[in-house]
N, C-alpha and C positions, 0 to 999 in steps of 0.2 A: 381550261382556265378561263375566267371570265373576264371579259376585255378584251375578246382578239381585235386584232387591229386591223378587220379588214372590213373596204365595203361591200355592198351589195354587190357592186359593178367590178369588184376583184379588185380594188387598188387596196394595197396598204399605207394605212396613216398610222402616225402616232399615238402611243395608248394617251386616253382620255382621262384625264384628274379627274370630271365629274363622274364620267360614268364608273371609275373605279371606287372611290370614297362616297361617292353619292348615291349607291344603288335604289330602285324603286322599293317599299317597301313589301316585306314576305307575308305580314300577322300586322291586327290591327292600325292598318292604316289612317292617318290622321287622328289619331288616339297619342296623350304622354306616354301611351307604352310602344307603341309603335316598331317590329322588331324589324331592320333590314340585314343585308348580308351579311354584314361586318358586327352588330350585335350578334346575331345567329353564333358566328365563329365565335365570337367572345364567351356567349354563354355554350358552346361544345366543347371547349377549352376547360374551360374550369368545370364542368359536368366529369370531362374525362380525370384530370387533375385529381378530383376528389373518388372517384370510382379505383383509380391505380393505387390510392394511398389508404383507402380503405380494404382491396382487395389483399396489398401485400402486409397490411399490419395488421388486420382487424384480429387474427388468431397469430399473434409472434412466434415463430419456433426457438429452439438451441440452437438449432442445425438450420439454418435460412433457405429458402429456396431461391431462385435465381430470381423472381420477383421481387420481393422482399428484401436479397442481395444488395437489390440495383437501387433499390429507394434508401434503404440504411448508407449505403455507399453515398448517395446526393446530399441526405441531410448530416452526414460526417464532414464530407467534402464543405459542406456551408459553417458546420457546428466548429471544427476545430480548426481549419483554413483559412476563416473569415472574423467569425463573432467572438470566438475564445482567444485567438489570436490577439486582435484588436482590443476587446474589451475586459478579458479577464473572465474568468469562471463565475465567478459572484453576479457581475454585472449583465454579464453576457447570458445566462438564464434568463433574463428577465425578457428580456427583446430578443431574444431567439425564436420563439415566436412566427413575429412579424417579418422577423429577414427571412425566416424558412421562407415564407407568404409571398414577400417579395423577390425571392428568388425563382420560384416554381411557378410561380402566379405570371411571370415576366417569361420565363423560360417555354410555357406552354401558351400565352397568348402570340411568342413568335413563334414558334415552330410552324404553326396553322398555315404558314406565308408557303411552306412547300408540301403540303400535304393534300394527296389530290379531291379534288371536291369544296375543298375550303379553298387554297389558294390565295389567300391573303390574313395578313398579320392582323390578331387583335390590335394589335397599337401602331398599327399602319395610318391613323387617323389618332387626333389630338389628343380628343377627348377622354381614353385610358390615361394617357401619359399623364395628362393634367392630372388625374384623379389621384394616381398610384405617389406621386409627384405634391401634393397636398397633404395626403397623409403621412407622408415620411419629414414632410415637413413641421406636421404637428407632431411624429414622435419625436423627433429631436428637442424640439422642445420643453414637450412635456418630458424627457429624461433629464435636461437642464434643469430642471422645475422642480422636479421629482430628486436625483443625485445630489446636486450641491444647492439647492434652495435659487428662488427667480432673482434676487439680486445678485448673488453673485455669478448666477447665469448670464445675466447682461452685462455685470462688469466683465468678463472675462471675455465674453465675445466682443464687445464696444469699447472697450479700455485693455489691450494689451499688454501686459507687464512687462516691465524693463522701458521701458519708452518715455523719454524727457515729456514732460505733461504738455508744453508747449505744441509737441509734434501733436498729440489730441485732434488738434481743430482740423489738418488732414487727413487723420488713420481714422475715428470715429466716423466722419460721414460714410469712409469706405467699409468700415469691417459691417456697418448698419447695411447696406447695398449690398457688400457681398453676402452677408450672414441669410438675411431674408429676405432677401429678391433674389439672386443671382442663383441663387442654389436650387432653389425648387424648380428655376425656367431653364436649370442647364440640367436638369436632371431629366424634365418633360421633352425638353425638345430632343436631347444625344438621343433620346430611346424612338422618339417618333420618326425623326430625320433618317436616321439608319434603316429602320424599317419601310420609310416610305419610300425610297430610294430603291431600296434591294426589291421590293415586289416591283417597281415599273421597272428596272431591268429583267426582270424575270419574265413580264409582259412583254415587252420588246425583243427578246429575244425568242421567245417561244413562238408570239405572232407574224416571225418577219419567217420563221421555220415553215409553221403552218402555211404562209403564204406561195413561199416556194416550193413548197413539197406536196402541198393540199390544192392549193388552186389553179398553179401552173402546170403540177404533175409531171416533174421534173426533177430528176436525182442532181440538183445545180451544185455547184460548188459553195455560191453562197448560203442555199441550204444547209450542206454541210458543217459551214462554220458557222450557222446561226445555233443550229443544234448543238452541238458540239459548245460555244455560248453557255447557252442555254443550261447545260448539266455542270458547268464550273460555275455559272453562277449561283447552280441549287447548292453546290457544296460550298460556296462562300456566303450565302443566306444561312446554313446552316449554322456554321462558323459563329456568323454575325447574332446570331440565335443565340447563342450559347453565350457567348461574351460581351452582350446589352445584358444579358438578366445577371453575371457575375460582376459586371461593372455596376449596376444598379444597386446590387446588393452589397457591394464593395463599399461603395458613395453613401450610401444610406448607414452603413456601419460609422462608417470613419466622422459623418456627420453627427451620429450619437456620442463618441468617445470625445470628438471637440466640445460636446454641450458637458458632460459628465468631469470634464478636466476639471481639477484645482487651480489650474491656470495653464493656458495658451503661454 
């Protein structure tokens, strides 16, 4: 794992923010394209992503194989679980889509965070989140746009019905804050925050292992329970893995069927 937490001189310190999120770069250094760690991971993420869902669909059977099995089962699990659920068969066509996108797209840029050789989450760092987080922001509203036309899009997210008009002058500034602020920075950050937390406990606890076990060379007790750590925290990354990319896609549905209402 990269970041172990130890120095030269055998002490262990702290994993390091920069040196984790700020690696030196791998390819084209000092260039806009400039790849380090944590793009690498990003673009082997969605390389593998697209190679799994071309391998099990490119030739469809009757009879499915257990590749093919596993990926029909994911986009069911999203299709009828989430988007059909929420939105309706008609509607839910339409941006099924994008939630597939954002569910798998989110699901395999954290997995990376426990898979050895990678070791940390695409969206361990902001700047996914921001992205993924932006465009779910524009489909909601181009669905507003798009389903019941942009006036009544805005009246309904900014003017609440059932509501004494007078009440206006303190629901409006908020539904305006929550509608298009609050949403896309609570969507960027829930997904970044969780990730960036479960890889430095995954650093902390694998480096404090390595230290006792590696450099003192000693079966120590606290070794023991760092390791030991260690593999509950890979199964609660994993967790956390699974249920950022179902909460994403969750939020991102529920935010389109708000834009798509006749009325709130």
């Amino acid at each position: 794992m990269t970041g172990i937490a130890v120095t030269a001189g055998g002490e262990f310190h702290a994993p390091n923010v920069d040196e984790e999120y700020f690696p030196p770069a791998l390819l084209f250094d000092g260039t806009p394209f400039e790849i380090n760690r944590i793009i690498m991971v990003r673009l082997i993420a969605v390389a593998v992503l697209m190679l799994i869902f071309w391998i099990a669909l490119r030739k469809p059977k009757v009879v499915p194989g257990k590749l093919q099995s596993l990926v029909e089962m994911g986009v069911g699990f999203v299709r009828d679980g989430i988007v059909y659920d929420m939105l309706g068969e008609r509607i839910g066509k339409k941006y099924l889509p994008y939630i597939l996108m954002v569910f798998f797209g989110v699901l395999f840029m954290n997995i990376t965070g426990i898979v050895p050789l990678l070791n940390v989450s695409g969206n361990a760092i902001i700047g996914m989140p921001i992205v993924l987080a932006v465009v779910t922001y524009i489909a909601f509203i181009y669905a507003g746009f798009r389903e019941v036309g942009g006036a009544k899009f805005l009246k309904n997210a900014l003017f609440p019905s059932g509501v004494p008009w007078v009440m206006y002058i303190l629901l409006t500034p908020i539904e305006l804050v929550n509608t298009f602020i609050v949403r896309p920075v609570s969507l960027a950050l829930r997904l970044f925050l969780n990730m960036m937390v479960g890889h430095l406990l995954l650093v902390l606890t694998f480096s404090a292992t390595w230290f006792f076990f590696g450099l003192l060379n000693v079966w120590s007790a606290m070794g023991i329970i760092t390791l030991a750590g260690g593999f509950f925290m890979t199964l609660i990354e994993i967790l956390v893995s699974v249920l950022q990319a179902y909460v994403f896609a969750l939020l991102t549905t529920s935010y389109i069927q708000l834009s798509v209402a006749e009325e709130h």
